[in-house]
C-alpha positions in Angstrom: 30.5 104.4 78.0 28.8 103.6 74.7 26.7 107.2 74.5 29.2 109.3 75.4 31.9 107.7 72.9 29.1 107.8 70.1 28.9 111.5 71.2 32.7 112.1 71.0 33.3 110.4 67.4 30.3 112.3 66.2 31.4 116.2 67.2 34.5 114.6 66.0 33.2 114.0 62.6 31.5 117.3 62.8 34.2 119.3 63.1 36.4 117.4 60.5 33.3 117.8 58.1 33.4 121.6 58.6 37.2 121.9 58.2 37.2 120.6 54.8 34.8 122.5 54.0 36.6 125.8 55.6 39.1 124.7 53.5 37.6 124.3 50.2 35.2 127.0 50.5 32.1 125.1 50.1 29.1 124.5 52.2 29.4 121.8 55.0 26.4 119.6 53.1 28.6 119.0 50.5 30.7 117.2 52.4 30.7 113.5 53.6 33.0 111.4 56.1 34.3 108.0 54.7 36.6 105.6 55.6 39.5 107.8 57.2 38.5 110.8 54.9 36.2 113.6 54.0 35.2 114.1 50.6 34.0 116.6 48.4 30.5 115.0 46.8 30.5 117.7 43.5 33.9 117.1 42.8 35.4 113.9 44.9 38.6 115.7 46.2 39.1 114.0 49.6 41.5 115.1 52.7 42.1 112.6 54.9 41.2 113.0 58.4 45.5 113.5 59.5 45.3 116.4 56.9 42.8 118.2 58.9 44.5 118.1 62.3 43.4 122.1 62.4 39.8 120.5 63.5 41.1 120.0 66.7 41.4 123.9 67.3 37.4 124.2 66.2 34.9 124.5 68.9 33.6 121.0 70.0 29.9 120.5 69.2 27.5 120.1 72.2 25.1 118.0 70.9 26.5 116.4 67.5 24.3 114.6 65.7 24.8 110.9 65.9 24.7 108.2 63.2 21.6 106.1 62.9 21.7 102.2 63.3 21.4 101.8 59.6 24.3 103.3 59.0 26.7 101.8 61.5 29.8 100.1 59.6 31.0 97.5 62.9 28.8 97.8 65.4 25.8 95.2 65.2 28.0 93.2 62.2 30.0 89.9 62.1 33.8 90.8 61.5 35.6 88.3 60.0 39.4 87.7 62.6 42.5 88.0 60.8 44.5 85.5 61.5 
């Protein structure tokens, strides 16, 4: 299930990207996905990801484009366990 669930999170983060930027009028490239947020690059206004619950009613991306290895946050990386 790996591929497809890389797929999923990545039209997800597609169409959360271009919701912010629906909603702040600005190009989608000036946008970037971060920790439970999207931010504005130019001007560093965020929304978090709850306050763009509209990108559910976007069309789903057929073939998002998927994070490289480099930039994986978990995956690949010792966690430390909370105890």
């Amino acid at each position: 299930m790996y591929e497809p669930l890389r797929a999923a999170g990545a039209a997800a983060r597609e169409m959360l990207l271009l919701a912010a930027a629906q909603r702040w009028k600005v190009p989608v490239a000036e946008c970037v996905a971060q920790t439970g947020a999207i931010k504005q690059i130019k001007t560093g206004k965020t929304l978090s990801y709850g306050r763009l619950a509209a990108a559910g009613k976007l069309p789903v991306p057929q073939k998002p484009a998927l994070k490289r290895e480099d930039q994986f946050r978990y995956i690949g990386k010792s966690v430390r366990a909370r105890t």
